[in-house]
C-alpha positions in Angstrom: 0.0 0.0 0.0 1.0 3.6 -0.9 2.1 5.7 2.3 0.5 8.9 2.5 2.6 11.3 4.4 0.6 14.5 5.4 2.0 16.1 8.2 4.4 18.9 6.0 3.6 21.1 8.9 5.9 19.1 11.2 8.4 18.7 8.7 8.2 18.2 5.5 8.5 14.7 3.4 10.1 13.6 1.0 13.1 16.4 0.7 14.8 17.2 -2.6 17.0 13.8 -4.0 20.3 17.1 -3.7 19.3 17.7 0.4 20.8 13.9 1.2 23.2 13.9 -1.8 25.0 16.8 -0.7 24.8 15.8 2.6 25.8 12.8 2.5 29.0 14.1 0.3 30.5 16.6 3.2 30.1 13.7 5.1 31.8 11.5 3.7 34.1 13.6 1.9 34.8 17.1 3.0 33.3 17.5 6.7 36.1 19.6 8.0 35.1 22.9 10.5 35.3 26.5 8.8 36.8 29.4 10.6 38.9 27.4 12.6 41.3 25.7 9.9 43.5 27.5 7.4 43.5 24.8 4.5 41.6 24.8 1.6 39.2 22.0 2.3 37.9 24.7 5.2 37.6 28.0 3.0 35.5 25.3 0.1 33.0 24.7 3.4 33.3 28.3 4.1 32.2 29.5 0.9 29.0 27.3 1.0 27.9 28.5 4.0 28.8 32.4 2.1 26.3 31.1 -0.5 23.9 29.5 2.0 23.1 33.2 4.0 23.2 34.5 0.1 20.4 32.4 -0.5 18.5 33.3 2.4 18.8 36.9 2.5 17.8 37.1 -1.1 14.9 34.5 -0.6 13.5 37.0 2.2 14.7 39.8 0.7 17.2 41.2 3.8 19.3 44.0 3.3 23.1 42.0 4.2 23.5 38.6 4.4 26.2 39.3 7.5 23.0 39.2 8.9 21.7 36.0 8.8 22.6 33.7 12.1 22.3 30.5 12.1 21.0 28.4 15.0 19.7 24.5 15.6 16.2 25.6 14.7 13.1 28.4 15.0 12.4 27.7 19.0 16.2 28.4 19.7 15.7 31.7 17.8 12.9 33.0 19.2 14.1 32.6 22.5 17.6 34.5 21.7 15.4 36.9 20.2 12.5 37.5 22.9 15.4 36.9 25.9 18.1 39.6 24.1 15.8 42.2 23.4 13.4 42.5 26.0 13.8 44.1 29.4 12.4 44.3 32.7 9.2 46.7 32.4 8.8 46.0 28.7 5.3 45.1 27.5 4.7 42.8 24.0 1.7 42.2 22.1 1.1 39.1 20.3 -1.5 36.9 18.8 -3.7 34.3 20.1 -2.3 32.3 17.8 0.5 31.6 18.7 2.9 28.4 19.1 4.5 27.5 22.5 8.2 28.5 20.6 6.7 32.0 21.5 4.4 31.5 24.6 7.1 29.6 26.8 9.6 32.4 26.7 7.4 34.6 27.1 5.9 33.0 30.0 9.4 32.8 31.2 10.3 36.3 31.2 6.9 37.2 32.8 9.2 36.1 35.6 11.5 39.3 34.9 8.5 41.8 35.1 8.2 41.5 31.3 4.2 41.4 30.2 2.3 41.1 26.8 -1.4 41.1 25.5 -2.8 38.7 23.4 -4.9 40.2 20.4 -8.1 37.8 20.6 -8.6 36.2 16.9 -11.5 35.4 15.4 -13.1 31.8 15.5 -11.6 30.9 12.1 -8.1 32.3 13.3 -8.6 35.7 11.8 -7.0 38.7 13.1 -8.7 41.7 13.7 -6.4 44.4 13.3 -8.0 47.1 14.6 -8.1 45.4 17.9 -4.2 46.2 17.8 -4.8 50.0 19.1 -6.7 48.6 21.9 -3.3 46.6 22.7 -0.9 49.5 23.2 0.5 50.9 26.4 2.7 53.1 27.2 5.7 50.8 28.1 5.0 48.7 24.5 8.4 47.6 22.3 7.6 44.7 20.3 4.8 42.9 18.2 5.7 39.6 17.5 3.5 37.0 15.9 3.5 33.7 13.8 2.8 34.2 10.3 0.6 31.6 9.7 -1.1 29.3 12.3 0.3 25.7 12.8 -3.1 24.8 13.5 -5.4 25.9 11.2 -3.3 27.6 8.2 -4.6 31.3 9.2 -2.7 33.8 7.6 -1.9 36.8 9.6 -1.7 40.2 7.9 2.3 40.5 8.3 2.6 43.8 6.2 -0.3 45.5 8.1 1.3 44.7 11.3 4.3 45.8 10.4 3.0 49.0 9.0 1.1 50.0 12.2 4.7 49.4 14.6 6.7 52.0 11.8 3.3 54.0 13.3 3.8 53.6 16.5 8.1 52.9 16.3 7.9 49.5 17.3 10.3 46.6 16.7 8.3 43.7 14.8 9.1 40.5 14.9 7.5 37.0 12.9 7.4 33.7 13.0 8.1 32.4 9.6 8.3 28.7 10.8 4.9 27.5 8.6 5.5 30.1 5.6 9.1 30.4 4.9 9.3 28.7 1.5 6.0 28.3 1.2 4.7 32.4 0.5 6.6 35.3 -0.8 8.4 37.3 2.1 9.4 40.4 1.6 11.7 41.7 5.0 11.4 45.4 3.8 8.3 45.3 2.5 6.4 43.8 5.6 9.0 45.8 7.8 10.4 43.1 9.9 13.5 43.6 11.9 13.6 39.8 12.5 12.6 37.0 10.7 12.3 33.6 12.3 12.7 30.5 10.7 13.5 27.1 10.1 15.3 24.7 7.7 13.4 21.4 7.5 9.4 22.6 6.8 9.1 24.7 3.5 13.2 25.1 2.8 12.6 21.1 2.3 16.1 20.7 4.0 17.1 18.7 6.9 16.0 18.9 10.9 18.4 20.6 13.2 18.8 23.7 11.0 17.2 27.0 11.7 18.4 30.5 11.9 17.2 34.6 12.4 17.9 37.4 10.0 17.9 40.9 11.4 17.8 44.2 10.2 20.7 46.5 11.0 18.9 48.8 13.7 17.8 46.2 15.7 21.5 44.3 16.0 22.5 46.2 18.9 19.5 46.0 21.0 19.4 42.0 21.2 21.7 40.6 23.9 23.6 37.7 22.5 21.9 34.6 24.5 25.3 32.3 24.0 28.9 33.0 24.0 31.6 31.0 23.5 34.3 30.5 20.7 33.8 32.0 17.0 37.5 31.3 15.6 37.5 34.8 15.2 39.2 37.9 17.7 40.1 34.7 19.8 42.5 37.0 21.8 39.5 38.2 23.9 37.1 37.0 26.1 34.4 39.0 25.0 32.4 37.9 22.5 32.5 39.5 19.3 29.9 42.5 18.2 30.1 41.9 14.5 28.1 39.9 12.3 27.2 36.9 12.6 29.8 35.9 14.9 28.0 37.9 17.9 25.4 35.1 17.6 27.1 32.2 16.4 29.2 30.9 18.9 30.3 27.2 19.0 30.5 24.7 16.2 27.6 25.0 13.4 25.5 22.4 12.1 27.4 22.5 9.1 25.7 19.4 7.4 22.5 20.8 7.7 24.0 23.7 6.2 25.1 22.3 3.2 21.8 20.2 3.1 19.6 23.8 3.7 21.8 24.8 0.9 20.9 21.7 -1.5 17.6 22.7 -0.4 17.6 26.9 -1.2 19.0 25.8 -5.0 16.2 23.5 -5.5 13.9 26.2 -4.1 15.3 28.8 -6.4 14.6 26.7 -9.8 11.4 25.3 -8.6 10.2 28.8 -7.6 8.2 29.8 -4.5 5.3 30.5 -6.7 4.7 27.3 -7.7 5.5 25.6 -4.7 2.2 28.2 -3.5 0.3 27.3 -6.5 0.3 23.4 -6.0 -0.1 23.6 -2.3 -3.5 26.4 -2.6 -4.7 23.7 -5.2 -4.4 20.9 -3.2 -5.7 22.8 0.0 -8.9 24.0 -2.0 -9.7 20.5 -3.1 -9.1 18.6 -0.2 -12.0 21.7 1.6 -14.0 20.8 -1.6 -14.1 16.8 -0.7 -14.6 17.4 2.8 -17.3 19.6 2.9 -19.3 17.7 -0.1 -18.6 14.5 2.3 -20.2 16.7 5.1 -22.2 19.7 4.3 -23.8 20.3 7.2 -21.1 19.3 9.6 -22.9 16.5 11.3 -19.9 14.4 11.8 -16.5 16.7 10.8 -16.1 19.9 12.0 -13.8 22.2 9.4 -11.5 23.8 11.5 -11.0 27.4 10.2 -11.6 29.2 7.2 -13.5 27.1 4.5 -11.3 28.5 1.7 -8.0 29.0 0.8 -8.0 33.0 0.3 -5.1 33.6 3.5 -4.5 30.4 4.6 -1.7 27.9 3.9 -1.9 24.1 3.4 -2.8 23.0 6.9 -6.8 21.8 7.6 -7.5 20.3 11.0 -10.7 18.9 11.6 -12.5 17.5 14.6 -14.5 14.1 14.0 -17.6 14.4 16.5 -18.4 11.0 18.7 -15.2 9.7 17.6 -11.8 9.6 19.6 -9.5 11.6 17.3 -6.7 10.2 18.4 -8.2 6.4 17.2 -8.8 7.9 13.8 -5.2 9.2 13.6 -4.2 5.9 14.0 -6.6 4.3 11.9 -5.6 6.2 8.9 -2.3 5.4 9.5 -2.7 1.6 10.9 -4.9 0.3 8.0 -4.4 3.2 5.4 -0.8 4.3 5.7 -2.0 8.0 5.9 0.6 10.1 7.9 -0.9 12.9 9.8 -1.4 15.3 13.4 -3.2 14.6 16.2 -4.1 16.9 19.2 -2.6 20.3 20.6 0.1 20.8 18.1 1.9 22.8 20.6 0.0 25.6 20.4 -2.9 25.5 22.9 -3.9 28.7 22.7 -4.5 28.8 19.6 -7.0 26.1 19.9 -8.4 27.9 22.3 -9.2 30.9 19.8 -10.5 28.1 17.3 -12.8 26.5 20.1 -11.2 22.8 20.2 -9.6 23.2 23.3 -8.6 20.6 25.3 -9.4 18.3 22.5 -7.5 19.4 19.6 -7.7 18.4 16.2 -6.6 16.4 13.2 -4.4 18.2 11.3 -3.8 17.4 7.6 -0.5 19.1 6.0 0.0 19.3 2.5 3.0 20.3 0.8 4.3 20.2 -2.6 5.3 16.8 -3.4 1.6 15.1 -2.0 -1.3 15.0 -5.2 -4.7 14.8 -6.1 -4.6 11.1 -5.9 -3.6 10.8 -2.6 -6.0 13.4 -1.2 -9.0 11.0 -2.9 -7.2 8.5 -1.0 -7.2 10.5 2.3 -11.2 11.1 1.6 -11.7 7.6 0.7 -10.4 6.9 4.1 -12.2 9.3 6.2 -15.4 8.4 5.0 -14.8 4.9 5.3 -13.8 5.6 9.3 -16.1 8.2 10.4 -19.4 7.3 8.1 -18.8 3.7 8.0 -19.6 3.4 4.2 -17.4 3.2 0.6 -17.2 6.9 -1.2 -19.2 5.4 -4.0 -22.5 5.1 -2.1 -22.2 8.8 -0.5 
């Protein structure tokens, strides 16, 4: 039987044939440390990675590629970014979206006298922006939010935000970890001073691989959250202040590097605009099927928006009388369908969407699923939750 893998939105599956080819290569060939070893073997390693924050800052169109850190994945740079840039007495607003990468820091540093507000969303994971006025106080230096919800697919309106903190000169901060590779990102444009994100969802490359790009104001205002060796200005012990190295100490993951590197080429040829295209196609179909299955909801519940106009390719649903987490592993036991089951790490956003404690199947699509497998997927619900062949429906 086929396998069905649909949970992209954990990380995605299959990965480029290059990602384990070129990995695989440094490995076995070349895996030598860079800014540590004068040899050529080092400088070829060294280049690559040049080319890797190249890649990036063009992909989200940054202003210097100096200015792209890398760290082991998105939670690890949230929490140098929330921990090195807020103070005691500082106040945050924030969605009610949002993933526990953000709410557990924060949460922490409630600890330091540090507050924030959640924005209440809408039911379908909407969010109201002029609710954001109503979220200010006086002692208010950041908005940070997740771009898209890891739940439901919501997409938040990144460029709105970011116009109303140049308003109101605050810093802006997003969560890229469900749309990086996936939509068009614009850093200037949607005037972020940090971006978020990580290497093995939409940049298709390998887990363990993550990193934070900055704008050039906001450098010196985030406290470096590690320090230790760079192989650079080694005759101090302070850590250095230039870029990246002020946020890069220790040994990098240089094969998922080099694999997030396999990944950005592919990317680049394939285009994120058709990456969007297939995924919004397969989305909109897969709401089709379910909501002809179901029309008036008697036994799925369609989590979120019922289209695809600002939403990426994650659906949950809830299946009423029936123990989700026994049609999770149904679909995978006799169907070999791959997907989510419960809180996804972000209860409040479950919460906002009203399946809170419960959770949700979640069904994650990216760009190397089909049509065919999605009739598969429907086959299989109907067969689990209405007890009957699609034929007869």
């Amino acid at each position: 039987m086929h396998k069905i893998y649909l949970d992209n939105a954990s990380t995605s599956f299959p990965k480029p044939p290059s990602v384990a080819k070129e990995v695989y290569n440094f490995l076995a060939h070349n895996a030598v440390n860079i800014n540590r070893g004068s040899y050529n073997n080092a400088y070829s390693v060294e280049e690559i990675v040049f080319e890797t924050r190249e890649l990036l800052k063009d992909l989200f169109h940054a202003t210097d590629s100096k200015n792209v850190v890398f760290t082991k994945n998105i939670t690890e740079s949230l929490n140098i970014l929330l921990k090195g840039f807020l103070k005691p007495n500082d106040h945050v607003i924030i969605s009610s979206m949002e993933h526990n990468a953000i709410m557990r820091p924060l949460t922490q540093l409630t600890k330091q006298n540090i507050s924030y507000t959640q924005v209440p969303c809408h039911i379908d994971g909407t969010f109201p922006l002029a609710k954001l006025s109503d979220c200010l106080q006086e002692n208010t230096k950041l908005i940070i939010v997740t771009h898209a919800s890891n739940v439901c697919g919501t997409i938040l309106p990144i460029e709105q935000i970011g116009e109303f903190c140049i308003k109101h000169n605050l810093k802006f901060m997003v969560d890229c970890a469900q749309t990086a590779g996936i939509l068009p990102i614009d850093m200037q444009k949607m005037h972020i001073d940090a971006l978020a994100f990580t290497g093995h969802k939409g940049l298709l490359g390998p887990q363990g691989i993550g990193g934070f790009i900055l704008s050039e104001d906001i450098i010196k205002q985030i406290e470096p959250l590690i320090s230790g060796g760079t192989g650079s200005i080694s005759h101090t012990e302070e850590i250095p202040q230039f870029m990246p190295d002020r946020f890069e100490a220790g040994t990098l993951n240089l094969p998922g590097i080099i694999g997030l590197h396999a990944s950005l080429q592919w990317l680049k040829k394939i285009t994120i605009a058709k990456i969007h295209e297939h995924e919004n196609m397969l989305t909109n179909y897969f709401l089709q099927q379910i909501q002809q299955l179901d029309p008036d909801e008697k036994y799925i519940r369609l989590i979120g928006k019922k289209d695809t106009l600002m939403r990426t390719g994650v659906v949950s649903i809830q299946v009423l009388n029936h123990e989700l987490s026994q049609i999770a592993y149904d679909l995978d036991d006799k169907f070999q369908i791959m997907t989510r089951v419960g809180l996804h790490c972000a209860p409040q956003a479950h919460k906002t969407l009203g399946t809170f404690p419960t959770g949700t199947i979640r069904f994650s699509f990216g760009y190397f699923n089909t049509l065919k497998e999605i009739d598969l997927t429907i086959e299989a619900l109907t067969k689990l939750i209405l007890n009957k062949d699609i034929q007869n429906i």
